[in-house]
N, C-alpha and C positions, 0 to 999 in steps of 0.2 A: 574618605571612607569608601569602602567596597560595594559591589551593588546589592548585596545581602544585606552589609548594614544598613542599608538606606529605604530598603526597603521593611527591614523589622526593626526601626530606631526606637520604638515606644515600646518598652519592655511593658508598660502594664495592658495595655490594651492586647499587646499580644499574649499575655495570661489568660486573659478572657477568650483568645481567637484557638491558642493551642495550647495552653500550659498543663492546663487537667490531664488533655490525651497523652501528651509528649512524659508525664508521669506515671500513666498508668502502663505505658509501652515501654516505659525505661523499667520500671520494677518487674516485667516481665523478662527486660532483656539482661537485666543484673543476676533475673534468677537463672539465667541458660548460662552467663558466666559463670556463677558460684566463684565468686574471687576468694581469697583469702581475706581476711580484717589487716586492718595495720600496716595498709599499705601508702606507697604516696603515688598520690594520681595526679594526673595533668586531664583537663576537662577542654577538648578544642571544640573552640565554636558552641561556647555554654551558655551563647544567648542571658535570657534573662535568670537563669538558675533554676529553671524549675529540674530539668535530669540533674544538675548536681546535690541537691536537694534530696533528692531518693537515693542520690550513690550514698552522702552521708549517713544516711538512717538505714540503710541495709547493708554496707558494708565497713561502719565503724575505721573509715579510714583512718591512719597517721596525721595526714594532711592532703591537700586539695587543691591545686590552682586551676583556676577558672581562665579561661583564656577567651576575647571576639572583638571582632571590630567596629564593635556599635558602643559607644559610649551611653545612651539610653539603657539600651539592655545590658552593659555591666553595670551603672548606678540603680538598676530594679535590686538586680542580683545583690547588689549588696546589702537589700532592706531584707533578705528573707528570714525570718526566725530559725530556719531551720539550714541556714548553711550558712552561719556566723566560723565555723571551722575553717571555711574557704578566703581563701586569696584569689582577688578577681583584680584581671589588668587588660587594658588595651592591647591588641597583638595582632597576627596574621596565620593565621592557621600555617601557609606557605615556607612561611619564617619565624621558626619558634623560637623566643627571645632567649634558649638555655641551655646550658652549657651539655654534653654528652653524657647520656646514662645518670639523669635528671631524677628519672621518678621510675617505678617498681611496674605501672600501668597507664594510658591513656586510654581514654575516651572519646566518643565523637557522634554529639545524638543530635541526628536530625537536621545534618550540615553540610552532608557529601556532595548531593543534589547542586548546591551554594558556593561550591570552590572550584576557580577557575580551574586547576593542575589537581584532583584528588590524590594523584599518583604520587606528586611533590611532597603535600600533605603527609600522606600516609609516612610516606620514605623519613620528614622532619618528627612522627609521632613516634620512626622506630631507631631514629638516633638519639632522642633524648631517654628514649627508657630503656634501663638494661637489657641486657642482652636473656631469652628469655621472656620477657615481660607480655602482659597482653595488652594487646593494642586492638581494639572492637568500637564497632561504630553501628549506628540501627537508621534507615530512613523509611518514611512511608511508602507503599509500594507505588509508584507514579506511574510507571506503565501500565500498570493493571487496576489502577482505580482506587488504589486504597487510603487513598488519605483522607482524613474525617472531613474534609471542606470537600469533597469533590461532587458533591453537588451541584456546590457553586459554580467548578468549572461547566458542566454539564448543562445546566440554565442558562449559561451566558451563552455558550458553543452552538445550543439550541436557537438563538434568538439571531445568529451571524455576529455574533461580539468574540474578538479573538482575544481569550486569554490567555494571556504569557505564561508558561511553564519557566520553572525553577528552570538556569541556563544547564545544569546538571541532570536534567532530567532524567535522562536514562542511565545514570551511572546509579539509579536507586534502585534499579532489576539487580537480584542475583547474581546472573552472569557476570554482568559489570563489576558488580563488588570483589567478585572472586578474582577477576584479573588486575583489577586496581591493587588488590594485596599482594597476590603474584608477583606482578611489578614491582612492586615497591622493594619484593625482597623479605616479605614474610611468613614466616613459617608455620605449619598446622594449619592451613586455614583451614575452615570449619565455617557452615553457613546453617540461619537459621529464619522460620517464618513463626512472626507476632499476630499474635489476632488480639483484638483488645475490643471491648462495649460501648460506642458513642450514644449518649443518652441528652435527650431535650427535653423542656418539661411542657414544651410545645413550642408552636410555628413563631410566635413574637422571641421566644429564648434562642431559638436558631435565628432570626433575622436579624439579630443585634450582632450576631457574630459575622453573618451574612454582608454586613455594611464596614464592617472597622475597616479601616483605613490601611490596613497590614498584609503584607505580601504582595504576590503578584495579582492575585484575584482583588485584594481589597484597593489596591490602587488604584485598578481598571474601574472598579465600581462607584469610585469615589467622583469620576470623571462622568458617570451616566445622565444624561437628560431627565429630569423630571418623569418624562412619558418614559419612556424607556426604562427608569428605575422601576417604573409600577408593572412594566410588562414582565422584567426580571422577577419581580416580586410574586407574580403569577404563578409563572413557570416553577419556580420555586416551589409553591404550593401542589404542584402537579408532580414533581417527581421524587420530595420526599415521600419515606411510608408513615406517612399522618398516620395514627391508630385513630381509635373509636373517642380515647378520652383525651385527645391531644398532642400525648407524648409522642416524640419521634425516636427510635430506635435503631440501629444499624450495625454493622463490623466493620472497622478498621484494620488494618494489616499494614504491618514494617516490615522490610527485609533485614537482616542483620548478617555482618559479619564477625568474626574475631579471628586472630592470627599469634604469633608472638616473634617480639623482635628477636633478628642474627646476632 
Protein backbone atom coordinates (compact mmCIF):
# COMPACT_ATOMS: atom_id res chain seq x y z
CA UNK A 1 0.00 0.00 0.00
CA UNK A 2 1.27 3.66 -0.70
CA UNK A 3 1.99 6.05 1.90
CA UNK A 4 -1.42 7.86 1.25
CA UNK A 5 -3.06 4.78 1.71
CA UNK A 6 -1.60 4.09 5.01
CA UNK A 7 -2.09 6.93 6.11
CA UNK A 8 -6.00 7.38 5.29
CA UNK A 9 -6.84 3.44 5.57
CA UNK A 10 -10.10 4.16 7.69
CA UNK A 11 -12.43 5.43 5.31
CA UNK A 12 -15.00 6.18 8.22
CA UNK A 13 -13.18 8.03 10.46
CA UNK A 14 -11.78 9.94 7.82
CA UNK A 15 -15.58 11.14 6.98
CA UNK A 16 -15.58 12.44 10.16
CA UNK A 17 -11.95 14.17 9.72
CA UNK A 18 -12.75 15.45 5.93
CA UNK A 19 -15.66 14.01 4.09
CA UNK A 20 -18.22 17.01 4.89
CA UNK A 21 -15.57 19.62 3.61
CA UNK A 22 -14.07 17.59 0.69
CA UNK A 23 -18.05 17.63 -0.43
CA UNK A 24 -18.86 20.85 -0.05
CA UNK A 25 -15.55 21.87 -2.13
CA UNK A 26 -16.27 19.26 -4.77
CA UNK A 27 -19.95 20.68 -5.58
CA UNK A 28 -18.29 23.84 -5.78
CA UNK A 29 -15.70 22.49 -8.13
CA UNK A 30 -18.27 20.33 -10.30
CA UNK A 31 -20.12 23.72 -10.57
CA UNK A 32 -16.93 25.76 -12.27
CA UNK A 33 -16.71 22.42 -14.43
CA UNK A 34 -20.44 22.56 -15.54
CA UNK A 35 -19.71 19.04 -17.30
CA UNK A 36 -22.30 17.57 -19.36
CA UNK A 37 -24.78 14.56 -17.90
CA UNK A 38 -24.10 11.14 -19.27
CA UNK A 39 -20.91 11.09 -19.13
CA UNK A 40 -18.38 8.10 -18.08
CA UNK A 41 -15.87 9.12 -15.51
CA UNK A 42 -12.90 7.70 -13.84
CA UNK A 43 -12.69 9.10 -10.23
CA UNK A 44 -8.58 8.72 -9.25
CA UNK A 45 -7.68 8.76 -5.90
CA UNK A 46 -11.67 8.53 -4.65
CA UNK A 47 -10.72 7.72 -1.27
CA UNK A 48 -13.63 6.87 0.73
CA UNK A 49 -16.47 8.32 -1.84
CA UNK A 50 -17.42 11.11 -0.45
CA UNK A 51 -16.42 13.57 -4.09
CA UNK A 52 -17.76 10.68 -6.04
CA UNK A 53 -20.92 10.96 -4.26
CA UNK A 54 -21.54 14.78 -5.41
CA UNK A 55 -20.16 14.08 -8.95
CA UNK A 56 -23.26 11.36 -9.00
CA UNK A 57 -25.93 13.81 -7.84
CA UNK A 58 -24.88 16.76 -9.78
CA UNK A 59 -23.88 15.32 -12.86
CA UNK A 60 -26.14 12.34 -13.53
CA UNK A 61 -23.26 10.52 -14.93
CA UNK A 62 -23.39 7.21 -17.43
CA UNK A 63 -21.15 5.57 -15.15
CA UNK A 64 -18.35 6.00 -12.56
CA UNK A 65 -15.16 4.14 -11.41
CA UNK A 66 -13.78 4.92 -8.35
CA UNK A 67 -10.20 4.21 -8.36
CA UNK A 68 -7.18 4.17 -4.63
CA UNK A 69 -4.97 2.32 -2.99
CA UNK A 70 -6.56 1.97 0.29
CA UNK A 71 -8.63 -0.88 0.65
CA UNK A 72 -10.48 0.65 3.82
CA UNK A 73 -11.36 3.59 1.89
CA UNK A 74 -12.69 1.59 -1.16
CA UNK A 75 -14.79 -0.90 1.22
CA UNK A 76 -16.46 2.89 3.04
CA UNK A 77 -17.00 3.79 -0.65
CA UNK A 78 -18.87 0.99 -1.35
CA UNK A 79 -21.41 1.53 1.77
CA UNK A 80 -22.41 4.88 0.46
CA UNK A 81 -26.26 5.26 -0.38
CA UNK A 82 -25.53 7.60 -2.79
CA UNK A 83 -22.88 6.22 -5.14
CA UNK A 84 -24.40 2.66 -5.64
CA UNK A 85 -23.81 3.79 -9.59
CA UNK A 86 -20.10 3.56 -9.01
CA UNK A 87 -17.61 0.89 -9.55
CA UNK A 88 -14.88 0.98 -6.95
CA UNK A 89 -11.40 -0.98 -7.33
CA UNK A 90 -8.02 -1.19 -5.85
CA UNK A 91 -5.37 0.79 -8.37
CA UNK A 92 -2.55 3.26 -8.47
CA UNK A 93 -3.30 6.58 -9.71
CA UNK A 94 0.31 6.12 -11.52
CA UNK A 95 -1.01 3.07 -13.44
CA UNK A 96 -4.38 3.05 -14.53
CA UNK A 97 -5.61 -0.50 -14.87
CA UNK A 98 -7.55 0.67 -18.52
CA UNK A 99 -7.30 0.41 -21.67
CA UNK A 100 -6.99 3.90 -24.07
CA UNK A 101 -9.82 6.49 -24.40
CA UNK A 102 -11.55 4.54 -21.36
CA UNK A 103 -13.95 7.16 -20.15
CA UNK A 104 -15.40 10.74 -21.54
CA UNK A 105 -13.74 12.63 -17.98
CA UNK A 106 -11.57 12.03 -15.02
CA UNK A 107 -11.36 13.28 -11.84
CA UNK A 108 -9.00 13.88 -8.96
CA UNK A 109 -10.23 15.44 -5.65
CA UNK A 110 -7.95 16.04 -2.98
CA UNK A 111 -5.02 13.59 -4.03
CA UNK A 112 -2.45 15.62 -5.99
CA UNK A 113 -0.58 16.68 -2.71
CA UNK A 114 -0.52 12.32 -2.33
CA UNK A 115 1.10 11.23 -5.55
CA UNK A 116 4.61 10.44 -5.75
CA UNK A 117 4.91 11.53 -9.98
CA UNK A 118 1.47 13.99 -10.44
CA UNK A 119 2.88 14.52 -13.63
CA UNK A 120 2.56 10.62 -14.45
CA UNK A 121 -0.76 10.74 -13.03
CA UNK A 122 -2.10 13.33 -14.93
CA UNK A 123 -0.38 11.98 -18.34
CA UNK A 124 -2.27 8.12 -17.22
CA UNK A 125 -5.75 10.41 -16.57
CA UNK A 126 -5.25 11.78 -20.25
CA UNK A 127 -4.73 8.48 -21.90
CA UNK A 128 -7.57 6.74 -20.73
CA UNK A 129 -10.05 9.54 -21.68
CA UNK A 130 -10.69 10.74 -24.98
CA UNK A 131 -9.18 12.76 -26.62
CA UNK A 132 -10.97 16.22 -25.72
CA UNK A 133 -12.27 14.93 -22.36
CA UNK A 134 -11.74 16.84 -19.01
CA UNK A 135 -9.50 15.90 -16.85
CA UNK A 136 -9.71 18.37 -13.42
CA UNK A 137 -8.57 17.83 -10.10
CA UNK A 138 -9.12 20.38 -6.83
CA UNK A 139 -6.61 20.22 -3.57
CA UNK A 140 -6.59 22.31 -0.44
CA UNK A 141 -4.43 25.22 -0.69
CA UNK A 142 -1.36 23.97 1.58
CA UNK A 143 1.01 26.63 1.03
CA UNK A 144 -1.28 29.21 1.91
CA UNK A 145 -3.04 27.63 4.78
CA UNK A 146 -6.15 26.65 3.54
CA UNK A 147 -7.08 23.43 4.54
CA UNK A 148 -9.95 23.00 7.12
CA UNK A 149 -7.25 21.01 9.69
CA UNK A 150 -4.67 23.72 9.53
CA UNK A 151 -5.18 24.64 12.81
CA UNK A 152 -3.93 21.58 13.80
CA UNK A 153 -0.72 22.00 11.93
CA UNK A 154 -0.39 25.48 13.52
CA UNK A 155 -0.83 24.14 17.29
CA UNK A 156 1.59 21.59 16.86
CA UNK A 157 4.28 23.87 14.86
CA UNK A 158 3.65 26.36 17.80
CA UNK A 159 4.63 23.81 20.56
CA UNK A 160 8.09 22.63 18.37
CA UNK A 161 6.18 19.39 17.24
CA UNK A 162 7.02 18.91 13.56
CA UNK A 163 4.14 18.10 11.47
CA UNK A 164 4.58 16.26 8.34
CA UNK A 165 3.16 17.77 5.23
CA UNK A 166 1.36 15.82 2.52
CA UNK A 167 4.92 14.64 0.40
CA UNK A 168 3.14 16.78 -2.43
CA UNK A 169 2.82 19.71 -0.69
CA UNK A 170 3.50 22.21 -2.92
CA UNK A 171 2.13 20.78 -5.95
CA UNK A 172 -1.30 22.06 -4.24
CA UNK A 173 -0.34 26.02 -5.28
CA UNK A 174 -1.58 27.01 -8.43
CA UNK A 175 1.55 27.56 -10.07
CA UNK A 176 2.34 23.96 -9.60
CA UNK A 177 -0.88 22.62 -10.88
CA UNK A 178 -0.71 24.67 -13.98
CA UNK A 179 2.72 23.08 -14.88
CA UNK A 180 1.88 19.50 -13.78
CA UNK A 181 -0.99 19.96 -16.66
CA UNK A 182 1.42 21.65 -18.95
CA UNK A 183 3.51 18.58 -18.65
CA UNK A 184 1.53 16.10 -18.85
CA UNK A 185 0.43 17.45 -22.17
CA UNK A 186 -3.03 18.96 -21.57
CA UNK A 187 -4.84 21.31 -23.22
CA UNK A 188 -6.93 24.50 -22.07
CA UNK A 189 -5.91 24.60 -18.78
CA UNK A 190 -7.77 26.86 -16.83
CA UNK A 191 -7.26 27.46 -13.07
CA UNK A 192 -9.58 28.14 -10.36
CA UNK A 193 -9.81 29.29 -6.43
CA UNK A 194 -12.71 27.35 -3.75
CA UNK A 195 -13.66 28.98 -0.81
CA UNK A 196 -15.93 26.99 1.10
CA UNK A 197 -17.60 27.49 5.26
CA UNK A 198 -15.88 25.12 7.90
CA UNK A 199 -18.35 25.15 10.84
CA UNK A 200 -18.09 23.48 14.47
CA UNK A 201 -20.67 23.42 16.87
CA UNK A 202 -17.90 23.96 19.23
CA UNK A 203 -14.25 23.32 20.81
CA UNK A 204 -15.26 19.27 21.94
CA UNK A 205 -16.86 18.86 17.91
CA UNK A 206 -13.33 20.32 16.62
CA UNK A 207 -11.30 18.14 19.16
CA UNK A 208 -12.73 14.73 18.07
CA UNK A 209 -11.55 15.56 14.72
CA UNK A 210 -8.47 17.19 16.16
CA UNK A 211 -7.30 13.51 17.58
CA UNK A 212 -8.45 10.88 14.69
CA UNK A 213 -5.90 8.97 13.94
CA UNK A 214 -5.94 10.25 10.06
CA UNK A 215 -3.32 11.79 8.09
CA UNK A 216 -0.21 13.24 8.67
CA UNK A 217 -1.46 15.54 11.59
CA UNK A 218 -3.60 12.67 13.17
CA UNK A 219 -0.76 10.18 13.20
CA UNK A 220 1.67 12.78 14.79
CA UNK A 221 -0.91 13.29 17.41
CA UNK A 222 -1.82 9.87 18.00
CA UNK A 223 2.09 9.41 19.21
CA UNK A 224 1.77 12.71 21.85
CA UNK A 225 2.60 12.42 25.66
CA UNK A 226 -0.13 12.71 27.88
CA UNK A 227 1.25 16.37 29.01
CA UNK A 228 1.96 17.19 25.71
CA UNK A 229 -1.50 16.29 24.33
CA UNK A 230 -3.14 18.61 26.99
CA UNK A 231 -0.66 21.28 25.99
CA UNK A 232 -1.74 20.89 22.22
CA UNK A 233 -5.14 20.81 23.45
CA UNK A 234 -4.49 24.37 24.82
CA UNK A 235 -2.95 25.90 22.09
CA UNK A 236 -5.76 24.78 20.18
CA UNK A 237 -8.24 26.67 22.32
CA UNK A 238 -6.05 29.78 21.67
CA UNK A 239 -5.94 29.87 18.02
CA UNK A 240 -9.24 28.87 16.90
CA UNK A 241 -11.99 31.86 16.50
CA UNK A 242 -14.12 30.50 19.53
CA UNK A 243 -17.23 32.87 19.02
CA UNK A 244 -19.41 33.94 22.19
CA UNK A 245 -21.80 30.81 21.91
CA UNK A 246 -19.10 28.25 21.19
CA UNK A 247 -19.22 27.67 17.50
CA UNK A 248 -16.09 27.95 15.60
CA UNK A 249 -16.19 29.25 12.22
CA UNK A 250 -13.66 29.87 9.38
CA UNK A 251 -12.69 29.59 5.25
CA UNK A 252 -11.33 26.92 3.57
CA UNK A 253 -9.80 27.31 0.04
CA UNK A 254 -8.80 24.65 -2.78
CA UNK A 255 -7.05 25.32 -5.62
CA UNK A 256 -8.40 23.62 -8.74
CA UNK A 257 -7.35 22.84 -12.01
CA UNK A 258 -9.02 21.38 -15.35
CA UNK A 259 -7.40 20.78 -18.69
CA UNK A 260 -8.70 18.39 -21.60
CA UNK A 261 -6.88 15.43 -22.96
CA UNK A 262 -4.78 15.56 -26.80
Amino acid sequence: MSEAGTMFADGKSYERFMGRWSQLAGAKFLDWLDPPKTLRWIDVGCGNGAFTEVLIAKTSPAAVTGIDPSDGQIAYARTRPGAKLAQFRLADAQSLPFGDNSFDAASMALVIAFVPDPVKAAREMARVVKPGGMIATYMWDMPGGGQPNNAIYRALESLGIEAPRAPGFMNAAHDAMRTIWQQAGLQSVDLQVIRIPVVYSSFDDFWEIATLPVGPTGHTVSKLSPAVREKYKQRLREILPIAADGRIAYEAVANAAKGRAP
